[in-house]
Structure formats: C-alpha cells, structure tokens
PQR file of N, CA, C, O and H, with PARSE charges and radii, in Angstrom:
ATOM      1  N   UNK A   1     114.318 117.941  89.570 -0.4000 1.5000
ATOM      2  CA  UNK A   1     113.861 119.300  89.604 -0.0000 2.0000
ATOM      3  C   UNK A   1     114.553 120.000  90.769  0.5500 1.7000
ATOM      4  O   UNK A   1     114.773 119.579  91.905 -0.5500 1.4000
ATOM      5  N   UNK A   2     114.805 121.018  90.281 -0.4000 1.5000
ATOM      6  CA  UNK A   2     115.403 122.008  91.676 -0.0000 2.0000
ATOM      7  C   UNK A   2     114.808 122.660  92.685  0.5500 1.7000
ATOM      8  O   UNK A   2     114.295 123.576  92.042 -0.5500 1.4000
ATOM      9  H   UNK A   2     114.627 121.361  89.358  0.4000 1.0000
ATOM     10  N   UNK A   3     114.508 122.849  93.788 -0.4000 1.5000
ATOM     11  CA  UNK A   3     114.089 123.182  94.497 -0.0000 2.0000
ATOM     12  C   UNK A   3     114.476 124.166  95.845  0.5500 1.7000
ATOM     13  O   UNK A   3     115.673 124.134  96.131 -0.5500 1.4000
ATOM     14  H   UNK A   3     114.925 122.105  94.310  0.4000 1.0000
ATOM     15  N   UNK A   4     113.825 124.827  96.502 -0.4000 1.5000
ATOM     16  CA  UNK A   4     114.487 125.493  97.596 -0.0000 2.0000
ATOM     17  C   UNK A   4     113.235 124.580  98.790  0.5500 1.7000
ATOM     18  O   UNK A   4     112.188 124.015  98.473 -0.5500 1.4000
ATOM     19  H   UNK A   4     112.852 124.853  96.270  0.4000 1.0000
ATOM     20  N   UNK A   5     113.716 124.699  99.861 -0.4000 1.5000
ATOM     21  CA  UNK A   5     113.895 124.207 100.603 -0.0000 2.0000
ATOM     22  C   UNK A   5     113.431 125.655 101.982  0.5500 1.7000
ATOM     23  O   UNK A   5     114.212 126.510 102.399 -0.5500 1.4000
ATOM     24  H   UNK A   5     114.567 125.158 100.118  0.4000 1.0000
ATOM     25  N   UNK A   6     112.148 125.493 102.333 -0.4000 1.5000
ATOM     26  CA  UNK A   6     111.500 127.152 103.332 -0.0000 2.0000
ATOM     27  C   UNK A   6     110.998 126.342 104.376  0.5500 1.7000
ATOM     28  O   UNK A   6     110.179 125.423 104.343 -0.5500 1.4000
ATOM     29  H   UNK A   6     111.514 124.798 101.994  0.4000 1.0000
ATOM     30  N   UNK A   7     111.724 126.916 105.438 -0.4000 1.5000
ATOM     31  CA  UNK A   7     111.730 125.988 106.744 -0.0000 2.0000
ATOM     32  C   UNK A   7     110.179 126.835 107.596  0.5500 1.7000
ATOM     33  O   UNK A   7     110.399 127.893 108.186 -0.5500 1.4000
ATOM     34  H   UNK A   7     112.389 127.663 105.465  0.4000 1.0000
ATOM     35  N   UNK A   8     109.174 126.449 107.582 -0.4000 1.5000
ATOM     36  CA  UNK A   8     107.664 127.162 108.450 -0.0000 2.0000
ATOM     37  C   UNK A   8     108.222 126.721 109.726  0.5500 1.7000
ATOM     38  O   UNK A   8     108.428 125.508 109.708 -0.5500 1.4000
ATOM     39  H   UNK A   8     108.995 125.590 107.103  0.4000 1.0000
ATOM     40  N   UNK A   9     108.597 127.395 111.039 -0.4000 1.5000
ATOM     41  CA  UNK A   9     108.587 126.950 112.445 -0.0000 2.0000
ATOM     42  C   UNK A   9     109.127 125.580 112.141  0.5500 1.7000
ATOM     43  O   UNK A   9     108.413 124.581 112.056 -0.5500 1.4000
ATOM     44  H   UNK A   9     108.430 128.380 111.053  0.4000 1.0000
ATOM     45  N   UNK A  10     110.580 125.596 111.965 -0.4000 1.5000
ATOM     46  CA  UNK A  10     111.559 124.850 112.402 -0.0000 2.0000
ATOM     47  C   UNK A  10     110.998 123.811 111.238  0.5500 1.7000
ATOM     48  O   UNK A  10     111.987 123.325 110.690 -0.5500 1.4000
ATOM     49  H   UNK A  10     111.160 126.407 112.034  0.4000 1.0000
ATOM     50  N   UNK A  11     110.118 123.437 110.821 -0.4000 1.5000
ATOM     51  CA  UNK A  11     109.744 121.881 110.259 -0.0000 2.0000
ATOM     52  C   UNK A  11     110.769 121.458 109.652  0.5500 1.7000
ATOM     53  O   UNK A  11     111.064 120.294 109.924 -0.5500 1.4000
ATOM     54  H   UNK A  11     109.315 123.832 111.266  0.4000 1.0000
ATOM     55  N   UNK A  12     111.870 122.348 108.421 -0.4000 1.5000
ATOM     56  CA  UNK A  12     113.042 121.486 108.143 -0.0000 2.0000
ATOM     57  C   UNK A  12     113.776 120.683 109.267  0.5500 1.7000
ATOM     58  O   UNK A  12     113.946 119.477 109.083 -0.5500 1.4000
ATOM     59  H   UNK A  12     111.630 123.294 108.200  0.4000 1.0000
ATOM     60  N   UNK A  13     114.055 121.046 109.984 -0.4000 1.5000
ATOM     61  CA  UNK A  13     115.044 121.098 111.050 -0.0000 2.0000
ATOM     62  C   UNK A  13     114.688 119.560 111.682  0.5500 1.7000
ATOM     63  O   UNK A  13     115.408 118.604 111.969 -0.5500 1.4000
ATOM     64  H   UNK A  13     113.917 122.025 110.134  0.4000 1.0000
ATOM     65  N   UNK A  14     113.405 119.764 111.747 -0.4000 1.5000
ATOM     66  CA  UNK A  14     112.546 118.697 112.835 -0.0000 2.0000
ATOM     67  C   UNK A  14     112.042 117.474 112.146  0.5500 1.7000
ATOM     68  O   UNK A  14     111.672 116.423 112.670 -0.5500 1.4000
ATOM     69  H   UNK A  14     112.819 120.540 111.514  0.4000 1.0000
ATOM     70  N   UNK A  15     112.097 117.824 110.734 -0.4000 1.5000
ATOM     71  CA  UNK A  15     111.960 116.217 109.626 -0.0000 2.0000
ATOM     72  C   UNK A  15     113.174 116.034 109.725  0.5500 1.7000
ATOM     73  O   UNK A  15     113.289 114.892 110.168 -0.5500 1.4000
ATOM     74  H   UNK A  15     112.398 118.677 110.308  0.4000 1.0000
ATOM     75  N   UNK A  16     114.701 116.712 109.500 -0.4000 1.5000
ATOM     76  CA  UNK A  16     115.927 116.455 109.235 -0.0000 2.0000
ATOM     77  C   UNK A  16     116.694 115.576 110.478  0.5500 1.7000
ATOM     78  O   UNK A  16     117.616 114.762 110.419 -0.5500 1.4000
ATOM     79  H   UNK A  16     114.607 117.640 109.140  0.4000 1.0000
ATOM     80  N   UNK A  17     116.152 115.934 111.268 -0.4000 1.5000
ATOM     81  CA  UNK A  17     116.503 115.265 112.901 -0.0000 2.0000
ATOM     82  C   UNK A  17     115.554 114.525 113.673  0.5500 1.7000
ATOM     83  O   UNK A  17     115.901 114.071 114.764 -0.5500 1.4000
ATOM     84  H   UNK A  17     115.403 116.595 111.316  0.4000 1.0000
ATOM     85  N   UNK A  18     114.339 114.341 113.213 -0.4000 1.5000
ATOM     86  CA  UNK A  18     113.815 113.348 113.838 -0.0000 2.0000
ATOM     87  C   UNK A  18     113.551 111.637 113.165  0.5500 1.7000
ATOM     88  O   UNK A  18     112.753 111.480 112.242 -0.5500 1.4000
ATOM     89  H   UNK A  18     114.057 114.709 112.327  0.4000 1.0000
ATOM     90  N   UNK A  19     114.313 110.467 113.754 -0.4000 1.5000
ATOM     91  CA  UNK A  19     114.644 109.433 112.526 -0.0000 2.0000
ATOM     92  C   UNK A  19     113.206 109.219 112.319  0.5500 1.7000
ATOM     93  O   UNK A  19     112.951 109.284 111.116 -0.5500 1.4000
ATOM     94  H   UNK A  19     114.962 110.594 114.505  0.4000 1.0000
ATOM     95  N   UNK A  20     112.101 108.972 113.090 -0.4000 1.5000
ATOM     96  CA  UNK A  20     110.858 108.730 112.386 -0.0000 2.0000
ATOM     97  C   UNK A  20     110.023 109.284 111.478  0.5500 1.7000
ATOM     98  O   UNK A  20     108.852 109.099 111.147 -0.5500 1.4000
ATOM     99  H   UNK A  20     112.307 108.919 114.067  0.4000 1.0000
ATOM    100  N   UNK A  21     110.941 110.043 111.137 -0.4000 1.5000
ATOM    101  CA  UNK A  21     109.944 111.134 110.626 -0.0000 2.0000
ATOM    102  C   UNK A  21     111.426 111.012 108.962  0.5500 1.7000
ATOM    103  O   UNK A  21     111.125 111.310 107.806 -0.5500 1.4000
ATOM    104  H   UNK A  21     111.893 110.193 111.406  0.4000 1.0000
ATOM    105  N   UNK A  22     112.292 110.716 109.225 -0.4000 1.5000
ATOM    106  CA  UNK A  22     113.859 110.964 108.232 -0.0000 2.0000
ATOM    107  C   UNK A  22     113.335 110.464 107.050  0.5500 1.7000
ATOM    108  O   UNK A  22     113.213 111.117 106.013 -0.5500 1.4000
ATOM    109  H   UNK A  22     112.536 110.474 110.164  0.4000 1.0000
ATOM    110  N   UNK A  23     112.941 108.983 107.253 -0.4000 1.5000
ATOM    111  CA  UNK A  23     112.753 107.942 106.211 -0.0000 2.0000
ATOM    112  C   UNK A  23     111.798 108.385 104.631  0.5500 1.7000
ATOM    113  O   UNK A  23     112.044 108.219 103.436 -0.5500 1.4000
ATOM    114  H   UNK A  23     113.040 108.453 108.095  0.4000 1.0000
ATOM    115  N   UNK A  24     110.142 109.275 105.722 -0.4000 1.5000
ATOM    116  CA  UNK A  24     109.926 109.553 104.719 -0.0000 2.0000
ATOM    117  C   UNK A  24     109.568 111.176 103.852  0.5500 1.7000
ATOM    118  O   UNK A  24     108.950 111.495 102.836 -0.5500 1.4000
ATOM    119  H   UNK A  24     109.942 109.410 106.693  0.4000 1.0000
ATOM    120  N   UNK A  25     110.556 112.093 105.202 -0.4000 1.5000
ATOM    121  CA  UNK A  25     111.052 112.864 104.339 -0.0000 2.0000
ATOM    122  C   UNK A  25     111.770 112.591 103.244  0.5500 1.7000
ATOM    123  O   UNK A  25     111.383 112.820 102.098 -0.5500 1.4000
ATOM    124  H   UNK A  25     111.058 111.834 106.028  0.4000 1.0000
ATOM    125  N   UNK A  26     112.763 112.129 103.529 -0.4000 1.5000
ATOM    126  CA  UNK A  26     114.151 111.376 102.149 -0.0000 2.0000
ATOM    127  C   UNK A  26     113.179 111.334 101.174  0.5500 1.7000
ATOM    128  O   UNK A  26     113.219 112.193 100.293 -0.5500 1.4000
ATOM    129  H   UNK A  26     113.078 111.943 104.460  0.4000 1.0000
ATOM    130  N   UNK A  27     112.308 110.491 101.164 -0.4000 1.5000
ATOM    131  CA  UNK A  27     111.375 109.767 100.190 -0.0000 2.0000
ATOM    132  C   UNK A  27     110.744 110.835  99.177  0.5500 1.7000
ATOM    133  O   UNK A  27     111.100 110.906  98.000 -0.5500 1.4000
ATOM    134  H   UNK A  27     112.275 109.793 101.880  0.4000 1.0000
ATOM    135  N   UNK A  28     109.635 111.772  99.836 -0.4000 1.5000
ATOM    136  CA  UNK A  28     109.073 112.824  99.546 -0.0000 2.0000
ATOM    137  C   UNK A  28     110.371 113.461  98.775  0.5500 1.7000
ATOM    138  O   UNK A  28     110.323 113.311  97.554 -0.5500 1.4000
ATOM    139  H   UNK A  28     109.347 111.714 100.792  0.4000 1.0000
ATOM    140  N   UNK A  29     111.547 114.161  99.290 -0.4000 1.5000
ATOM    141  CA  UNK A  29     112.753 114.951  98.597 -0.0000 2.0000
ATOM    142  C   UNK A  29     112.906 114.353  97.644  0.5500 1.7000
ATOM    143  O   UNK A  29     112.769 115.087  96.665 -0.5500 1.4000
ATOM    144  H   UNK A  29     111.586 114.284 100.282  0.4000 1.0000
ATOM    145  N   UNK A  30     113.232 112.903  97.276 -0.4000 1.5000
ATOM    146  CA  UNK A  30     113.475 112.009  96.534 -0.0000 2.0000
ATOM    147  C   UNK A  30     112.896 112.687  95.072  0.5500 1.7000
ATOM    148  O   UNK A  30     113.357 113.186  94.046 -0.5500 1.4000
ATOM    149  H   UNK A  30     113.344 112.307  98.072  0.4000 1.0000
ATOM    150  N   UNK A  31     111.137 112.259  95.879 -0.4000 1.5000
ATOM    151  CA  UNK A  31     110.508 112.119  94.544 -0.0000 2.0000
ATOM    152  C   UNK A  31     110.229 113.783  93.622  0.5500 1.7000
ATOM    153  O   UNK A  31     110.159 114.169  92.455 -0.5500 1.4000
ATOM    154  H   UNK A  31     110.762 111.853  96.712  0.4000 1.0000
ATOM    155  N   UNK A  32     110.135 114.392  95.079 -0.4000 1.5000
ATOM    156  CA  UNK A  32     110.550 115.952  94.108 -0.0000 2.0000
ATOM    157  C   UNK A  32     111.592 115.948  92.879  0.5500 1.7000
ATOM    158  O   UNK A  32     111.358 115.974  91.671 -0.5500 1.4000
ATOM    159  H   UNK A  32     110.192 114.079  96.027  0.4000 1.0000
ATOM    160  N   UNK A  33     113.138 115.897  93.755 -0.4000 1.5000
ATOM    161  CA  UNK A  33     114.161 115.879  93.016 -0.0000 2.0000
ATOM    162  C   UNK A  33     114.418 115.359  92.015  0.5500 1.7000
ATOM    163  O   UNK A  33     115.452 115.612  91.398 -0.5500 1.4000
ATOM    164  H   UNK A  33     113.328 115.876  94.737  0.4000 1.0000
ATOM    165  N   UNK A  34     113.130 114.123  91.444 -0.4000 1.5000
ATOM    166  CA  UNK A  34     113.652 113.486  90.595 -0.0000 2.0000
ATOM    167  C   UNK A  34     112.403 113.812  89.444  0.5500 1.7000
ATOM    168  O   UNK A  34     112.252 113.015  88.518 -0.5500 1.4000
ATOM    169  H   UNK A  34     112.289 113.917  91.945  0.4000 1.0000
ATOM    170  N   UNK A  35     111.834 114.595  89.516 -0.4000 1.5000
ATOM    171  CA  UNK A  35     110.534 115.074  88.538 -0.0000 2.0000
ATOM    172  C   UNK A  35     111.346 115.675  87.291  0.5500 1.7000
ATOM    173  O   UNK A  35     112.286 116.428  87.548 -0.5500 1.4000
ATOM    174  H   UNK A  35     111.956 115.242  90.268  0.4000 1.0000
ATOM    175  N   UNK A  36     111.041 115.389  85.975 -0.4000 1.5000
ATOM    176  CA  UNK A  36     111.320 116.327  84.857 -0.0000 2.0000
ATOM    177  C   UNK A  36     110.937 117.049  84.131  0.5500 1.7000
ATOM    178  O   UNK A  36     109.728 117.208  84.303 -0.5500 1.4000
ATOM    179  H   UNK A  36     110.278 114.777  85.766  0.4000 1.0000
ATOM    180  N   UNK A  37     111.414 117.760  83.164 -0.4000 1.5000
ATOM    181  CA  UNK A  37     110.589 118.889  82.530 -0.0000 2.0000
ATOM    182  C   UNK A  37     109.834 118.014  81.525  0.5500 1.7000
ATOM    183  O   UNK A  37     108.661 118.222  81.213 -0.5500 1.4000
ATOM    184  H   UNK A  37     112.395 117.631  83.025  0.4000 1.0000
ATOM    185  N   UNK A  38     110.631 116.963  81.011 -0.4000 1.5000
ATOM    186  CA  UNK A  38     109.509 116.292  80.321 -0.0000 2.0000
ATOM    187  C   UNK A  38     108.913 115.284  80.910  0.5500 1.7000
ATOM    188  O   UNK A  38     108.650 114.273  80.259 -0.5500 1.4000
ATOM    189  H   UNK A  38     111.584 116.794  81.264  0.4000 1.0000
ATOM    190  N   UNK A  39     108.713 115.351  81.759 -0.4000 1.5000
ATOM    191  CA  UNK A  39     107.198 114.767  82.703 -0.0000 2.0000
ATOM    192  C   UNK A  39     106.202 115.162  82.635  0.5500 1.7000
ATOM    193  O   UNK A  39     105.131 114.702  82.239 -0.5500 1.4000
ATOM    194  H   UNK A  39     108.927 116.172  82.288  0.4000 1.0000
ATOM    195  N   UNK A  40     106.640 116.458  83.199 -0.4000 1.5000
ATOM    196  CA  UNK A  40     105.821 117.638  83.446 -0.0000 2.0000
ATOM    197  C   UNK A  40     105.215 118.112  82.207  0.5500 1.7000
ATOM    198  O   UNK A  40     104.058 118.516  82.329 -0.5500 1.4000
ATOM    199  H   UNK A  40     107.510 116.832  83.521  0.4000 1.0000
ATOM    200  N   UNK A  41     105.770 118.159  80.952 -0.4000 1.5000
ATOM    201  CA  UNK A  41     105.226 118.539  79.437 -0.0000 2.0000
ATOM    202  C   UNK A  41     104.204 117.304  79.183  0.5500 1.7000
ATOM    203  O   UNK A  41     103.029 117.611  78.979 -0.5500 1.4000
ATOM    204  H   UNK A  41     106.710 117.831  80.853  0.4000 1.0000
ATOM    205  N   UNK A  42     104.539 116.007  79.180 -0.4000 1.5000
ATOM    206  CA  UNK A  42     103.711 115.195  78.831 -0.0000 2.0000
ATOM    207  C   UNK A  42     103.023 115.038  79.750  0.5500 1.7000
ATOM    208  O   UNK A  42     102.420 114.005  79.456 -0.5500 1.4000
ATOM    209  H   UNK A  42     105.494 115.758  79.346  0.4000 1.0000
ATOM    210  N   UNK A  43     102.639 115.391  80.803 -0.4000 1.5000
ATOM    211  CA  UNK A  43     102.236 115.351  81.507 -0.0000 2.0000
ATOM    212  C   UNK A  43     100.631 116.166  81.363  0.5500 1.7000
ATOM    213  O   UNK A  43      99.479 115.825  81.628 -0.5500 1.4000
ATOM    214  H   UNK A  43     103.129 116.230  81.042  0.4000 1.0000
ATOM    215  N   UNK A  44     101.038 116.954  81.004 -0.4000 1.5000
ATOM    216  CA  UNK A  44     100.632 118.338  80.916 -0.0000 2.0000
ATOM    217  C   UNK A  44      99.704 117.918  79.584  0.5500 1.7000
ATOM    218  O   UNK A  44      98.489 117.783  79.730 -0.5500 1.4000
ATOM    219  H   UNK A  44     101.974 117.232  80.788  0.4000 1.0000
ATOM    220  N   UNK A  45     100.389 117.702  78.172 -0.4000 1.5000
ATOM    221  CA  UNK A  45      99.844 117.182  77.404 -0.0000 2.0000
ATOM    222  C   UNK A  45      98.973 115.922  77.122  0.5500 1.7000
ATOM    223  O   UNK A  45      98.252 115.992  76.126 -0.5500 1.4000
ATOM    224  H   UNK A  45     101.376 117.812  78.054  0.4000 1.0000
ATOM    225  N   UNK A  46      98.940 114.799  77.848 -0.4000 1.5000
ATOM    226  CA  UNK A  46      98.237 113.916  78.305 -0.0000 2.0000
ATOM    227  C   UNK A  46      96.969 114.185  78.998  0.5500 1.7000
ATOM    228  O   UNK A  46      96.031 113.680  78.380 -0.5500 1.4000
ATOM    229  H   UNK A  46      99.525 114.742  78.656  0.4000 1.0000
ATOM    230  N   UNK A  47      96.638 114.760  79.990 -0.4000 1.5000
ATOM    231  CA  UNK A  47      95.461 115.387  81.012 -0.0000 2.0000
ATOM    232  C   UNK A  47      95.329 116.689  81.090  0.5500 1.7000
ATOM    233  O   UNK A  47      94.378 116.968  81.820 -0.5500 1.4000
ATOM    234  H   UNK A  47      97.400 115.170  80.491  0.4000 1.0000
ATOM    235  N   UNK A  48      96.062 117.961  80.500 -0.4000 1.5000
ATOM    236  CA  UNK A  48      95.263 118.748  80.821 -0.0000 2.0000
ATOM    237  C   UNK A  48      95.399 119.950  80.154  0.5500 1.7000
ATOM    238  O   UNK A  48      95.311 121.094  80.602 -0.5500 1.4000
ATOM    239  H   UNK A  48      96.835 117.735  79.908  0.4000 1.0000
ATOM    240  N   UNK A  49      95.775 119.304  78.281 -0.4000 1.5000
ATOM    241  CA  UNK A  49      95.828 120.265  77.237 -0.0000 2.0000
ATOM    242  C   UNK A  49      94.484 121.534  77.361  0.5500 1.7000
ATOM    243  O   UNK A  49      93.513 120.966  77.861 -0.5500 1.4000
ATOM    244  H   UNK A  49      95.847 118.375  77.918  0.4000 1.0000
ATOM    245  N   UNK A  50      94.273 122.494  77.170 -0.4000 1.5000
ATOM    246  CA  UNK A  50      93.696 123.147  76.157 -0.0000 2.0000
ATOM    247  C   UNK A  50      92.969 123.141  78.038  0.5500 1.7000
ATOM    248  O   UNK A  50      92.299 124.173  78.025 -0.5500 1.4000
ATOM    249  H   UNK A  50      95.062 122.956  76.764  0.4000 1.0000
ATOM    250  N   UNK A  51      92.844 122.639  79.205 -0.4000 1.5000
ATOM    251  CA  UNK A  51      92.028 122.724  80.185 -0.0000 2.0000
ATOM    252  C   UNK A  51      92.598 123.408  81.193  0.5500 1.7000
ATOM    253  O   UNK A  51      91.882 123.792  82.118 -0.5500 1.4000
ATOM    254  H   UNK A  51      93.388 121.801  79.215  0.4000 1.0000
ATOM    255  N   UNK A  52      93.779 123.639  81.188 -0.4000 1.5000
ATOM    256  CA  UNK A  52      94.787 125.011  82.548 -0.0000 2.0000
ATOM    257  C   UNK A  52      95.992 125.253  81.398  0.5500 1.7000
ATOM    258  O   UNK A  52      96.299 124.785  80.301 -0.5500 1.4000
ATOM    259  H   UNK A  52      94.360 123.327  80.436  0.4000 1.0000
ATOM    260  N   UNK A  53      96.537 126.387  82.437 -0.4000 1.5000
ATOM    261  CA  UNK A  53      97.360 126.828  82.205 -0.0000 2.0000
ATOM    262  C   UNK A  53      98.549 127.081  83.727  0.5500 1.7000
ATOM    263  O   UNK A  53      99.502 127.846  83.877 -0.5500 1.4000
ATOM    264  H   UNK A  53      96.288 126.767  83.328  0.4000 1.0000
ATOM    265  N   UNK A  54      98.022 126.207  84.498 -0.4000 1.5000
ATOM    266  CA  UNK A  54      98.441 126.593  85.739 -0.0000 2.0000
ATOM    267  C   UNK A  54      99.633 125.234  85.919  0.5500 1.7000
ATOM    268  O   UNK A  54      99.193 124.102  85.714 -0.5500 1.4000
ATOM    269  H   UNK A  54      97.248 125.585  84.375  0.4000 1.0000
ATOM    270  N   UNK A  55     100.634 125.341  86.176 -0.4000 1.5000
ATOM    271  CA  UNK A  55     101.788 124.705  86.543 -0.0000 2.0000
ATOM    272  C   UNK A  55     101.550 124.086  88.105  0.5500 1.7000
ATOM    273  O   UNK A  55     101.956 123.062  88.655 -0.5500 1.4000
ATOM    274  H   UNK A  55     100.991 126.260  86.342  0.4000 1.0000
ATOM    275  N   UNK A  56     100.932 124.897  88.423 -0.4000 1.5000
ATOM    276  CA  UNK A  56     100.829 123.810  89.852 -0.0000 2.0000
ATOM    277  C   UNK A  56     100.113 123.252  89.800  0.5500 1.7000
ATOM    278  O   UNK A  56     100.199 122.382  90.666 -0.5500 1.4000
ATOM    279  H   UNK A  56     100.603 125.728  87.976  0.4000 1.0000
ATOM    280  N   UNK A  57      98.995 123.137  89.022 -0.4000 1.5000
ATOM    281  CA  UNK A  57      97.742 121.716  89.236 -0.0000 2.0000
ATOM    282  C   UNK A  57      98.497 120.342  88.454  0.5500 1.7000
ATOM    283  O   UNK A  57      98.290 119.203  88.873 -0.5500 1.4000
ATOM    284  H   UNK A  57      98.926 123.843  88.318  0.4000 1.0000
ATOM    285  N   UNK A  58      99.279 120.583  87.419 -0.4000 1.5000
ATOM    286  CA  UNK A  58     100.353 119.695  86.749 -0.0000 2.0000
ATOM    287  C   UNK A  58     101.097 119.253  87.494  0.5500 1.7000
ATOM    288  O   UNK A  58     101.220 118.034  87.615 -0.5500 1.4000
ATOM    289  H   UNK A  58      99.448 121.508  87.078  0.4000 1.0000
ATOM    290  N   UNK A  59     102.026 120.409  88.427 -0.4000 1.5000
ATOM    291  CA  UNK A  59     102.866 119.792  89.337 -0.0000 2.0000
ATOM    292  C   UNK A  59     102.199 118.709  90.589  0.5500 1.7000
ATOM    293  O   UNK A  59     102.684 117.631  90.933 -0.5500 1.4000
ATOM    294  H   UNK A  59     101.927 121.399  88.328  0.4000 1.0000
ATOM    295  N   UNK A  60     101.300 119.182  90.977 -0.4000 1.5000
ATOM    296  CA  UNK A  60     100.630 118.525  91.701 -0.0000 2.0000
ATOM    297  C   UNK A  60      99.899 117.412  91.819  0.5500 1.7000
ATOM    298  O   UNK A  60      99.709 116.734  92.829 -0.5500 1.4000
ATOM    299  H   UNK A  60     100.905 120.057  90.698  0.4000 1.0000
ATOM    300  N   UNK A  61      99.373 117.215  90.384 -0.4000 1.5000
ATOM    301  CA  UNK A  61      99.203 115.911  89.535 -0.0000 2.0000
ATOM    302  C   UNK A  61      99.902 114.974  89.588  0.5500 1.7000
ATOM    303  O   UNK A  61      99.479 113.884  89.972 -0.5500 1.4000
ATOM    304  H   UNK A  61      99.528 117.766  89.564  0.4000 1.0000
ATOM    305  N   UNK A  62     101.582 115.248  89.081 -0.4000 1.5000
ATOM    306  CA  UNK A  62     102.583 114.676  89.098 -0.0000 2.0000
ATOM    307  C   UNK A  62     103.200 114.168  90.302  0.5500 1.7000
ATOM    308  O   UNK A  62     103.904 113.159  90.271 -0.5500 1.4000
ATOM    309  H   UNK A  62     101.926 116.134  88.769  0.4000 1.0000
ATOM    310  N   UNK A  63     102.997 114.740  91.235 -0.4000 1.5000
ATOM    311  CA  UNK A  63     103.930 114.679  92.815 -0.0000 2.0000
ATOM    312  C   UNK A  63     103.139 113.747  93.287  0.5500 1.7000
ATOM    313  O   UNK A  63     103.664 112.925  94.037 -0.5500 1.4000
ATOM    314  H   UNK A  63     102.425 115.559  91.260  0.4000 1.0000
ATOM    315  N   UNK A  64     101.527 113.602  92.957 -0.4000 1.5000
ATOM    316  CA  UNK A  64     100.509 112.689  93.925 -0.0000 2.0000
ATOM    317  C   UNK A  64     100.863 111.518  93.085  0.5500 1.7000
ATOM    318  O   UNK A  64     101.203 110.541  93.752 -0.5500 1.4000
ATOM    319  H   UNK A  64     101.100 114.270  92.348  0.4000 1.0000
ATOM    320  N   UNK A  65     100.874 111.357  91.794 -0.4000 1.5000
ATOM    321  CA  UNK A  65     101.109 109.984  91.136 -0.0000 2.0000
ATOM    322  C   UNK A  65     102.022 109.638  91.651  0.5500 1.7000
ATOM    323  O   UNK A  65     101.835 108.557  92.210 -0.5500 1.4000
ATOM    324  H   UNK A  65     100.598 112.150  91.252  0.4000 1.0000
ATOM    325  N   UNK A  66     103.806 110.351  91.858 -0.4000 1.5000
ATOM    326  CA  UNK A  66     104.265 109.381  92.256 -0.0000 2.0000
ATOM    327  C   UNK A  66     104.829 109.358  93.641  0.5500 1.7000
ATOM    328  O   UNK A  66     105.870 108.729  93.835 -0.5500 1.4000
ATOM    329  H   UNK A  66     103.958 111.229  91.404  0.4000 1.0000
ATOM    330  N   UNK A  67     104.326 109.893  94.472 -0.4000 1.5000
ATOM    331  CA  UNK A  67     104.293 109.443  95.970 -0.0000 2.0000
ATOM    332  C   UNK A  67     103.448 108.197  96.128  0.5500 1.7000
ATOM    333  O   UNK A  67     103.954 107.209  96.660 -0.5500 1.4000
ATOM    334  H   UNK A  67     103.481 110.403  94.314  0.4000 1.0000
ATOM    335  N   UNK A  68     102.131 108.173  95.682 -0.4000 1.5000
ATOM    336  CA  UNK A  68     101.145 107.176  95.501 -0.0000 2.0000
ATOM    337  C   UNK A  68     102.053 105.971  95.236  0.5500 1.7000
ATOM    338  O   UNK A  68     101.882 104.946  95.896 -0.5500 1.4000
ATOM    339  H   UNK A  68     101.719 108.975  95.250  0.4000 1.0000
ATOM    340  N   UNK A  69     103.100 106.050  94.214 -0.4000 1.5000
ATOM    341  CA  UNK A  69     103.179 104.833  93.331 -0.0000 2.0000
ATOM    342  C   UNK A  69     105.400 104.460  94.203  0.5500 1.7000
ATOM    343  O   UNK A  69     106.141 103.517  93.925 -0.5500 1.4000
ATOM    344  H   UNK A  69     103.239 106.883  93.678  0.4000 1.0000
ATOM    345  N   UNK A  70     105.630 105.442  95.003 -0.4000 1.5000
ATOM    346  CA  UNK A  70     106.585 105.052  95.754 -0.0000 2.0000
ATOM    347  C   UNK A  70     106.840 104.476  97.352  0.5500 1.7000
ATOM    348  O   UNK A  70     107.976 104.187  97.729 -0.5500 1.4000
ATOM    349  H   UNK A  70     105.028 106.208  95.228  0.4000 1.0000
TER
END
C-alpha cells in the first residue's frame, strides 16, 4: 500500500536516526507497505459486511492483525 509519510515534531527524523528505535520502525513501514487491496476487501467482507462503511476501522483491523502476528 502506498503511503505518505507526515513527520509530527521531528518523529520521522528521530525513528529514522535513532538505531533503537530503527528496527521497529522498519517493521511497522514494512507491514504498512505490504497491505493489499485484496486484504483489505476480504477483509472487509469477512468481519464487517453490511456493519461499516468506514475504511479505517478495516484498515485498522488489518494493521493490528498483522503487527500482532510479525
């Protein structure tokens, strides 16, 4: 998935350059970057047909499963 990238008071800057902190930024970017539209559809269709219409409770669904599971 594509994403932009909005730095609040430096925080890009300060995950990007601090190594303790590098490892599991990467990780987090990772698992963004690698989300799909058909994830997100079956996703969607699996848990939460006919019950939202809202893309971020899906997205958000999705991002906690697999941080959880990385």
């Amino acid at each position: 998935m594509e994403f932009k990238y909005f730095s609040h008071r430096n925080a890009y800057e300060f995950l990007e350059s601090k190594p303790e902190y590098k490892s599991n930024w990467d990780s987090i970017k990772s698992v963004i970057e690698n989300i799909t539209e058909d994830e997100l559809i079956n996703h969607f269709k699996t848990n939460h047909e006919g019950n939202t219409k809202s893309i971020s409770l899906i997205l958000n669904s999705v991002l906690k499963e697999k941080l959880c599971h990385s």
